[in-house]
Backbone as JSON, one array per atom type, in Angstrom:
{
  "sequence": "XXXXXXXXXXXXXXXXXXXXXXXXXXXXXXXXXXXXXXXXXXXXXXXXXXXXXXXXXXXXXXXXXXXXXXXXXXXXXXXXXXX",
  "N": [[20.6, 38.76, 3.77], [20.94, 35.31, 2.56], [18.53, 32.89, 3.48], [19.32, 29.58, 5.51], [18.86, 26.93, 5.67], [18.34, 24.24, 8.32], [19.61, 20.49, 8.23], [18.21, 19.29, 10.36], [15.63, 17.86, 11.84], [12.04, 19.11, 12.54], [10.14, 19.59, 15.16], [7.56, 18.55, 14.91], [8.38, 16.96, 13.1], [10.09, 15.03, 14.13], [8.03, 14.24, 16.52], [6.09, 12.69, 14.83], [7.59, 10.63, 12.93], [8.1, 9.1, 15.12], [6.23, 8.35, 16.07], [5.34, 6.86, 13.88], [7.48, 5.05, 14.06], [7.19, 3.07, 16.08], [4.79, 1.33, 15.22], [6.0, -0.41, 13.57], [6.86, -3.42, 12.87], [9.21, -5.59, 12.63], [10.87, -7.53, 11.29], [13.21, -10.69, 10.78], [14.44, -12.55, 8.31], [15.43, -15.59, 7.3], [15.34, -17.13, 4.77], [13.97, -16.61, 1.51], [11.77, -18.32, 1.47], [11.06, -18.39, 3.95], [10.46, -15.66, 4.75], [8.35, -15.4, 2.58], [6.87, -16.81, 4.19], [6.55, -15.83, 6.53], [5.36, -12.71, 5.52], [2.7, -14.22, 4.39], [1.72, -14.93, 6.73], [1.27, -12.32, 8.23], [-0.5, -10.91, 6.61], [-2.5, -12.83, 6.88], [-3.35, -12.35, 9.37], [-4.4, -9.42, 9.41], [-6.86, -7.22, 9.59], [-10.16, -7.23, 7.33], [-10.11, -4.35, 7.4], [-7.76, -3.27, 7.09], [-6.42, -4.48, 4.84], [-8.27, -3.73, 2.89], [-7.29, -1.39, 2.75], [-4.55, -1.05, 2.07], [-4.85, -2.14, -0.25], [-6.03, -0.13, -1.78], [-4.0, 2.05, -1.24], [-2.29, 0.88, -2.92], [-3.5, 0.72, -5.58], [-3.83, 3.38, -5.83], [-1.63, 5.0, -6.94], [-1.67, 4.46, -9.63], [-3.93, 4.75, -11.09], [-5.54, 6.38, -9.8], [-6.47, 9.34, -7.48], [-9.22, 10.26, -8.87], [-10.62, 8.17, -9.74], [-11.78, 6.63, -8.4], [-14.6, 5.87, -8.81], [-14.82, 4.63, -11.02], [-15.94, 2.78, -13.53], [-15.51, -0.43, -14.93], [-14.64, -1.19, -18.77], [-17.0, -2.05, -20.87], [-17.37, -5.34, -22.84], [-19.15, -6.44, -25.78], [-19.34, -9.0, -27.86], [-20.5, -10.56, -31.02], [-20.82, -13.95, -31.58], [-20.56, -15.88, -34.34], [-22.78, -19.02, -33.91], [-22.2, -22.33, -34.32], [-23.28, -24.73, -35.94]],
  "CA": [[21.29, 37.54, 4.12], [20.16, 34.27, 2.54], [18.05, 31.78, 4.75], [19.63, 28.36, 5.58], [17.91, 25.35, 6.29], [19.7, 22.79, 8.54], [18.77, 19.45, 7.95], [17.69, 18.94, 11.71], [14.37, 17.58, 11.43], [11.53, 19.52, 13.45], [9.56, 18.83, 16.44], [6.71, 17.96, 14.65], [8.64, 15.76, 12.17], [10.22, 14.26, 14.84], [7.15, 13.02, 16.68], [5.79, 11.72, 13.21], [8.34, 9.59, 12.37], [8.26, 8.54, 16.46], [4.8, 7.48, 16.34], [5.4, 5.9, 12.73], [8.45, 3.66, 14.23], [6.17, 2.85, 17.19], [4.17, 0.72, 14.59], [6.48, -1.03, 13.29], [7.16, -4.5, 13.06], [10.79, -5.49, 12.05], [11.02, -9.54, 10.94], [14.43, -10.97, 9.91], [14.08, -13.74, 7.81], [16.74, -16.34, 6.61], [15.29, -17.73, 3.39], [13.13, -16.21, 0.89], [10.64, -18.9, 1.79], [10.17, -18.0, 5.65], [9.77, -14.34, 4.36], [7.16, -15.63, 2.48], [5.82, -17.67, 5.25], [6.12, -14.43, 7.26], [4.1, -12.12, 4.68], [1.52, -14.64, 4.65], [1.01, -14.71, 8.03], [0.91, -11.12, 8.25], [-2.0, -10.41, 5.93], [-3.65, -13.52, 7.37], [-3.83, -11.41, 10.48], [-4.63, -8.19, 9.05], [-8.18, -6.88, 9.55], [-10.59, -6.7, 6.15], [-10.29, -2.71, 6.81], [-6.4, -3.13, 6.77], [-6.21, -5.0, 3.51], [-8.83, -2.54, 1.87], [-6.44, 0.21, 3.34], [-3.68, -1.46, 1.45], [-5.46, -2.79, -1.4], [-6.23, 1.28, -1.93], [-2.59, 2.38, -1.48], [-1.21, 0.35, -4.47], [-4.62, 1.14, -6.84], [-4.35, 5.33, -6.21], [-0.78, 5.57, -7.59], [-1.78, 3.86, -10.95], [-5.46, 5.01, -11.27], [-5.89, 8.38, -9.21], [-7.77, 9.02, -7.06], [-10.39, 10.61, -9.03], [-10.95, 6.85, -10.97], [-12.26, 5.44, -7.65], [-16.11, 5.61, -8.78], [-15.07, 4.46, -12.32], [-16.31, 1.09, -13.75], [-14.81, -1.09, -16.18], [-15.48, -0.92, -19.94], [-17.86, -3.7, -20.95], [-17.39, -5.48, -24.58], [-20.23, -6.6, -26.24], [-18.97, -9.13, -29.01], [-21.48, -11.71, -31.44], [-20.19, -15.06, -32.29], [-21.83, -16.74, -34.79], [-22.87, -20.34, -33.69], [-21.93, -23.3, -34.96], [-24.14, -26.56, -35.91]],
  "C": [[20.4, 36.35, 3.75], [19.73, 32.96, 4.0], [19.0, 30.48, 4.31], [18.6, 27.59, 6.08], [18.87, 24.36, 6.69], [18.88, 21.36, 8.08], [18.05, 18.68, 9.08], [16.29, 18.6, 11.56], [13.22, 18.37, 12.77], [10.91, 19.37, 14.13], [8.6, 17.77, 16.14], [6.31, 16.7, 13.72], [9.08, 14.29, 12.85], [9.31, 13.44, 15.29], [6.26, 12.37, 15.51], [6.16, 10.5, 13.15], [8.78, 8.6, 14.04], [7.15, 7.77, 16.75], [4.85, 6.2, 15.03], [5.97, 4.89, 13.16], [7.72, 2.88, 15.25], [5.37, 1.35, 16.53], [4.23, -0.07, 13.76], [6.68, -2.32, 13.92], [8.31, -5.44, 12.81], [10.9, -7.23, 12.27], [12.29, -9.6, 10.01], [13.73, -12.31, 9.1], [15.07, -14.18, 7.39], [16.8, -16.75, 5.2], [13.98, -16.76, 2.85], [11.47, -16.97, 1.44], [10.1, -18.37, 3.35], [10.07, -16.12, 5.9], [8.62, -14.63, 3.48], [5.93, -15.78, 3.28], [5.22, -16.17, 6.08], [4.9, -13.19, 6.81], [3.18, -12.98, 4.66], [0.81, -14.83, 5.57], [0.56, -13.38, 8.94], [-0.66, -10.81, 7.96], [-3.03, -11.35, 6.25], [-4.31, -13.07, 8.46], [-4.77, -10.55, 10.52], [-6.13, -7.74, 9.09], [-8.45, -6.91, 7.7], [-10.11, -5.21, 6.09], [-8.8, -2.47, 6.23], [-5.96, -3.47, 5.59], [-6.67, -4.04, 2.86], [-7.68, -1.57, 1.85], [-5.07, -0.1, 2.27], [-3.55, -1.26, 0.36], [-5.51, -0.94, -1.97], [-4.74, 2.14, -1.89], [-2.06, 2.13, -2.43], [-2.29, 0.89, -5.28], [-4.23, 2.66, -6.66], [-3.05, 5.22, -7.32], [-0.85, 5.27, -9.16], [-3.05, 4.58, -11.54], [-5.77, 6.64, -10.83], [-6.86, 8.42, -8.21], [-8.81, 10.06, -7.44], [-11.35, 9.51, -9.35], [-11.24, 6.04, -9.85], [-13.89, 4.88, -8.22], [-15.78, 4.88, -10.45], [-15.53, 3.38, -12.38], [-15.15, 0.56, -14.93], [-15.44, -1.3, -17.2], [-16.01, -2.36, -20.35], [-17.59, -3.75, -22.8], [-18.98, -6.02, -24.98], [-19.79, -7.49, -27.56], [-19.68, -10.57, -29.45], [-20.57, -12.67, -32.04], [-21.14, -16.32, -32.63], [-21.98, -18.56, -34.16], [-22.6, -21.37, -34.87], [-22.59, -24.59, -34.97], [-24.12, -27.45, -36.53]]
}
């Protein structure tokens, strides 16, 4: 007899997504601008560790995270002077 899967979510998904909503902050905004205003007053809040924490969320999905220790490639280019 094949297994089913309901889509009931399980105990442990449940409290997950119970502690996640918990931590939420839910802002209406009327105009683009006082959602601005709002995001800026957010991250003005935000601890340094919280920004890093951020700042590190958007860089892995592009980069990896093996490419945290990498550097950036340096040029090296001569331009003759002019007198």
């Amino acid at each position: 007899m094949p297994s089913t899967k309901t889509n009931a979510p399980s105990a442990t998904e449940s409290a997950r997504a119970a502690r996640r909503r918990a931590t939420w902050n839910i802002v209406v905004a009327d105009s683009f601008a006082e959602a601005e205003a709002e995001t800026r007053a957010y991250w003005r809040n935000a601890t340094p560790a919280e920004r890093l924490n951020a700042l590190e969320k958007l860089r892995e999905p592009f980069y990896g995270k093996d490419q945290i220790g990498g550097r950036l490639q340096r040029f090296l280019e001569v331009v003759p002077a002019e007198w």
